[in-house]
C-alpha positions as CSV (number, residue, x, y, z in Angstrom):
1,X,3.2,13.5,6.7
2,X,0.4,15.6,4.6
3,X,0.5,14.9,1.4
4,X,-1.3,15.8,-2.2
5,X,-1.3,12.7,-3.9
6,X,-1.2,12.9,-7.8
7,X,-3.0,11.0,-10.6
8,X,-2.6,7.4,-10.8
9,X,-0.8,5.8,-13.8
10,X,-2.9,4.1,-16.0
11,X,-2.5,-0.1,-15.9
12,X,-3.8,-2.3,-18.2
13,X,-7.3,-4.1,-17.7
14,X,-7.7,-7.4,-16.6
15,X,-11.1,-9.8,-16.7
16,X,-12.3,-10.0,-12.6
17,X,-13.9,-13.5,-13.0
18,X,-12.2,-16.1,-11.1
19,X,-11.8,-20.0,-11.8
20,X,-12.0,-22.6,-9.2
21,X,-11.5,-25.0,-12.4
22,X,-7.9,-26.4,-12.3
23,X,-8.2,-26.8,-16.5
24,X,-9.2,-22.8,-16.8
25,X,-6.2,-21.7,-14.4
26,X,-3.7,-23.7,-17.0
27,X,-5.6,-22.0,-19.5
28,X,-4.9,-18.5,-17.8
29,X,-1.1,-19.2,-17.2
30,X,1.5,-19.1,-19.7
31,X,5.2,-20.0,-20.1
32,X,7.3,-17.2,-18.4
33,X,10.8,-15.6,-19.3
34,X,13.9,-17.6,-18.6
35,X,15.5,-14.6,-16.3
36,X,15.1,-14.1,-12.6
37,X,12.9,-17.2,-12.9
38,X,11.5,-17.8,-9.7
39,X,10.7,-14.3,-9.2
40,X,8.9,-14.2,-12.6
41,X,6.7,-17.0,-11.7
42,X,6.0,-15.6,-8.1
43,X,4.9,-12.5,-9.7
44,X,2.6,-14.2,-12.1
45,X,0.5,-16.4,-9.4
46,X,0.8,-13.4,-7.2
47,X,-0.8,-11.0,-9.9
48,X,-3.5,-13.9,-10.3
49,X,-4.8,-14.1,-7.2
50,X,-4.5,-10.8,-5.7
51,X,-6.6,-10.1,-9.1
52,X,-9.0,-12.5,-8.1
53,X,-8.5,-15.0,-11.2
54,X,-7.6,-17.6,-9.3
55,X,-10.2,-17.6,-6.6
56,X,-9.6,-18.6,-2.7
57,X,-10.6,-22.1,-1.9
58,X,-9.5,-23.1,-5.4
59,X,-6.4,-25.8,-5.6
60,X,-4.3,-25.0,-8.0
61,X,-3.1,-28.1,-10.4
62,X,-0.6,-30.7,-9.8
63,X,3.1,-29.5,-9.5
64,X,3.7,-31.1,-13.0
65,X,0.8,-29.6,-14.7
66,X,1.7,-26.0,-13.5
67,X,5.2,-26.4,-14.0
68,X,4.8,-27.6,-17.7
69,X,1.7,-24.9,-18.3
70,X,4.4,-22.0,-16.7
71,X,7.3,-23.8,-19.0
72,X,9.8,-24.1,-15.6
73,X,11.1,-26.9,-14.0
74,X,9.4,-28.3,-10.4
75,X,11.8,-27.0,-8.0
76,X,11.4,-23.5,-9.6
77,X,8.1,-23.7,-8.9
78,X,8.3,-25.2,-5.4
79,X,10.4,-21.6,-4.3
80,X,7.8,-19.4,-5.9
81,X,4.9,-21.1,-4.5
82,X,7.2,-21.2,-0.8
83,X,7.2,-17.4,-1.6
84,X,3.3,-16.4,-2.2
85,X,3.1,-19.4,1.1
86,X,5.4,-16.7,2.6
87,X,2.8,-14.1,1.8
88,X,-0.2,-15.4,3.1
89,X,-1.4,-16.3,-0.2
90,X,-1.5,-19.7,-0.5
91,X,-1.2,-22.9,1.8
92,X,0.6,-26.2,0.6
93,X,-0.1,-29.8,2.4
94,X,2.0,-32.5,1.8
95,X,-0.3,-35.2,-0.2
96,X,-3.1,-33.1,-0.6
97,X,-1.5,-30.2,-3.4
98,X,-1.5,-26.4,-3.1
99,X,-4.6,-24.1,-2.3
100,X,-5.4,-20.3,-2.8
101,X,-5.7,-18.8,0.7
102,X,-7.9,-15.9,0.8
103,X,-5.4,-13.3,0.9
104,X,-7.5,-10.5,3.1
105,X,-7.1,-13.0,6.0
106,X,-4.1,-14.3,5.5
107,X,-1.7,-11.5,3.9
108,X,-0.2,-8.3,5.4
109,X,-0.4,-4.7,4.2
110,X,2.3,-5.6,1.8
111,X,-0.5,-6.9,0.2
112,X,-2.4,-3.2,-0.7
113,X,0.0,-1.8,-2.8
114,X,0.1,-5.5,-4.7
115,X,-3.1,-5.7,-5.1
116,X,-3.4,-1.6,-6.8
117,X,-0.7,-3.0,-9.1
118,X,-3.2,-5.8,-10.4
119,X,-5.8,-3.4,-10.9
120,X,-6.8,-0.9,-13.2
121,X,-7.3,2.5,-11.9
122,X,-10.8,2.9,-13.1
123,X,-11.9,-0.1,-11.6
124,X,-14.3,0.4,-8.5
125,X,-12.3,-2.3,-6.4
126,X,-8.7,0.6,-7.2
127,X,-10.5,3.0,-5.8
128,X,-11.7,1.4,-2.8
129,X,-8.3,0.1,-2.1
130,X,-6.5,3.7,-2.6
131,X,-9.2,4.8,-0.1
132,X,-8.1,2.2,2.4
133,X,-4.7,3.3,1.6
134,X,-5.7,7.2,2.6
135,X,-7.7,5.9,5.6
136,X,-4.9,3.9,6.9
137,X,-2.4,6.6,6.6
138,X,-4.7,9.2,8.3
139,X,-5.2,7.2,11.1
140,X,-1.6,6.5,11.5
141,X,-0.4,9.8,11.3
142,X,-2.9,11.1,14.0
143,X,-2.4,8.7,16.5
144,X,1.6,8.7,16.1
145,X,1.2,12.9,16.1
146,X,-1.3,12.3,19.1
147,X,1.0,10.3,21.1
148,X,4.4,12.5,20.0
149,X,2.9,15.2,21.6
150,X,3.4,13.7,25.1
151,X,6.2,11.2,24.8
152,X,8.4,13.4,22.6
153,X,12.3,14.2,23.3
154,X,14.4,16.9,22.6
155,X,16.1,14.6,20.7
156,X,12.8,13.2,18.6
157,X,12.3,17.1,17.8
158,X,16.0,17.5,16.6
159,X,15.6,14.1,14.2
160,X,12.1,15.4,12.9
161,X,13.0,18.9,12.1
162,X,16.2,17.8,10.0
163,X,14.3,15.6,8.0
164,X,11.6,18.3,7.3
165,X,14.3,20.6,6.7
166,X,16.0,17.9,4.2
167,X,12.7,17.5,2.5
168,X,12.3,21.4,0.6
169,X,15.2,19.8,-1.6
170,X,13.7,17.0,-2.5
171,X,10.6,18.6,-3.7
172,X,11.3,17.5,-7.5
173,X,12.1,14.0,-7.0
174,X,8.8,12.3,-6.3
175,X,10.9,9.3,-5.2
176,X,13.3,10.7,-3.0
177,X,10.5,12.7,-1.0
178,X,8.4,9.7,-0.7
179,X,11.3,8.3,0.8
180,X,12.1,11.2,3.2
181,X,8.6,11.1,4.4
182,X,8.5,7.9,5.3
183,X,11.4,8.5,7.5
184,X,9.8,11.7,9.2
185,X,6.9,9.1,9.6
186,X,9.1,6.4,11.1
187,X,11.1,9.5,13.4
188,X,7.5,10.2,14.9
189,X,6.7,6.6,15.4
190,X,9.2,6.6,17.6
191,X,9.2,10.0,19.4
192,X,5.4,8.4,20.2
193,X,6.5,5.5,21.9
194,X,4.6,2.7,20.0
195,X,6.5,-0.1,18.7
196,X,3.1,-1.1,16.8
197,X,3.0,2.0,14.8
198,X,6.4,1.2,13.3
199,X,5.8,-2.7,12.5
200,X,2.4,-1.4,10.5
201,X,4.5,1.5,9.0
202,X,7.2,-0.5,8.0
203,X,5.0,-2.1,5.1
204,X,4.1,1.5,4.0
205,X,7.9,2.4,3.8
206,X,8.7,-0.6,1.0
207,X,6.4,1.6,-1.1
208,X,8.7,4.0,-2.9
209,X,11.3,0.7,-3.8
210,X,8.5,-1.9,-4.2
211,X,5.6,0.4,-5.9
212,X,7.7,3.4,-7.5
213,X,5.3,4.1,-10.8
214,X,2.3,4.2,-7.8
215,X,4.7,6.7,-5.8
216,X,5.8,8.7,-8.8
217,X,1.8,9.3,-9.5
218,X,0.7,9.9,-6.1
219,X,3.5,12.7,-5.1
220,X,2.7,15.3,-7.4
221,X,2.5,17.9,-5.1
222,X,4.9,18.2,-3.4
223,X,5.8,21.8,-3.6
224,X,2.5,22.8,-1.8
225,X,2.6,19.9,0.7
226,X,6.2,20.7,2.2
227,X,4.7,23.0,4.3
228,X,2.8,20.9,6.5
229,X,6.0,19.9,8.0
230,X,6.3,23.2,9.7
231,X,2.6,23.0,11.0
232,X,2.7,19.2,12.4
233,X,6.0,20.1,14.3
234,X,4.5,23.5,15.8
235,X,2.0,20.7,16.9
236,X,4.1,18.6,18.4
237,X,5.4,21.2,20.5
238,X,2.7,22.4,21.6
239,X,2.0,19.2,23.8
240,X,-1.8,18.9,23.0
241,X,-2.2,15.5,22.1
242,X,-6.1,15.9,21.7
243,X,-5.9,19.0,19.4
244,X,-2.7,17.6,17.3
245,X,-5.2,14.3,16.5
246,X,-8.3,16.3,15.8
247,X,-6.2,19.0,13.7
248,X,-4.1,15.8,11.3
249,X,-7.1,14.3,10.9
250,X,-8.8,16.8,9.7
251,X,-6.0,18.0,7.3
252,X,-5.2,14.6,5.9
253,X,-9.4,14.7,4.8
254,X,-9.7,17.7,3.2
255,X,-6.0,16.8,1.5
256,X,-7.9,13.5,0.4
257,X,-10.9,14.5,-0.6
258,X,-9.6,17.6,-2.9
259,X,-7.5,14.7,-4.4
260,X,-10.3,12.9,-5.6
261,X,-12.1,15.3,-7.1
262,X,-9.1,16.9,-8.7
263,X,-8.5,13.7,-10.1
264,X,-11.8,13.1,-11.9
265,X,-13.6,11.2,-9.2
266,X,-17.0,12.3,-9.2
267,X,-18.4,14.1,-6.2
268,X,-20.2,11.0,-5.8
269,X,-17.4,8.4,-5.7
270,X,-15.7,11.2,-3.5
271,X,-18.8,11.0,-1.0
272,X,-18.8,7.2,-1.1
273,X,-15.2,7.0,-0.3
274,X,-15.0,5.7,3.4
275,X,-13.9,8.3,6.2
276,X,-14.5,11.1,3.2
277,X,-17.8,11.9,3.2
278,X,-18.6,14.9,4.9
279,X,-21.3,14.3,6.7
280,X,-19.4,12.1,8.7
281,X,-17.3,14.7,9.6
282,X,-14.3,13.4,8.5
283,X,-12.0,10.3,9.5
């Protein structure tokens, strides 16, 4: 539930301009490998656009164009771009061709940990996104904490403490933690009653199978954090929802903020970083 998140894997950079020019996005795109074809094409629009290259409002070329510039045939290319439809990210009409949706409107949370992938960490729009990310969890894990302490079962407390028990063995596999997390997350979704809580969190939970190099380099503490286990189940316990919110919240700050600057933000960038800055007092 609190967690020290490590440094972030370097990716490689891409150009951030964007084309509305159907010409410059088959001069972006290239043929793709023959294996897991549809998915490799998916991936490749999906990277484009979350990346900004191919800009919302912009159609993309005709179905032949794109299929001979991506070197796959055109029903390969109608079941990726029914996928990225599937994601929010783009809207086909019959007779009038395929358009980039803009993806902040349109797509779910899904969509964050995409959109880190496209990026490179040093980028200003990376950071801003991991900070939504941190934000996102905070709030999340305060309200579910919050609510836990008054709808909570005997039976919630039994499911929460064996997972945080379970968890001081997994303390060298960044993976398997992530993943046991999640489900002390998911056990205190539920011992707080909100359906809500779980539909967001099920996004975060893909995380560790659909974003594994971002896990790996964000749990690189966990020796230190396993701890906090003890602490937000003492909280729980105690029944004060009021005092449980204030105390996570403030926890999950401090935890984010020393990440930041451990990991060569500046004090700055650290500042800047929404529900951060201390003057604020926190999330």
């Amino acid at each position: 539930m609190v967690q020290s998140f490590g440094h972030p894997m370097k990716k490689t950079s891409h150009p951030s301009s964007a084309t509305n020019d159907p010409t410059e996005t088959l001069a972006v795109l290239g043929p793709v490998a023959r294996s897991s074809v549809v998915d490799a094409v998916a991936d490749r629009l999906r990277r484009e656009i979350l990346a900004g290259r191919l800009a919302a409002g912009s159609r993309l070329p005709s179905e032949r164009e794109l299929s001979l510039a991506l070197g796959v045939n055109r029903l390969t290319l109608r079941a990726a771009l029914a996928r990225l439809e599937a994601l929010g990210l783009v809207t086909t009409r019959h007779g009038s061709g395929t358009e980039i949706s803009p993806w902040r409107e349109r797509a779910g949370l899904e969509a964050l940990g995409m959109v880190m992938n496209s990026l490179d960490p040093q980028e200003p729009a990376w950071l801003e996104l991991l900070t939504s990310l941190l934000e996102i969890r905070r709030i999340l894990a305060a309200e579910a904490v919050a609510l836990a302490c008054d709808r909570h079962t005997e039976a919630d407390l039994s499911t929460m403490q064996r997972i945080a028990d379970e968890q001081v063995a997994r303390v060298h596999d960044p993976i398997s933690y992530a993943r046991g997390d999640m489900a002390f997350q998911r056990a205190m979704a539920r011992a707080a009653g909100n359906v809500g809580i779980e539909l967001i969190l099920n996004s975060i939970a893909r995380f560790p199978e659909e974003h594994p190099e971002l896990i790996v380099s964000l749990y690189d503490r966990c020796e230190e954090a396993v701890h906090f286990y003890g602490t937000v189940m003492d909280l729980v316990r105690a029944r004060n929802g009021e005092a449980a919110r204030t105390a996570v919240k403030t926890a999950l700050g401090a935890v984010d903020k020393e990440w930041l600057q451990r990991h060569g933000y500046d004090g700055r960038a650290a500042g800047q970083a929404r529900g951060l800055d201390s003057s604020r007092g926190g999330a």
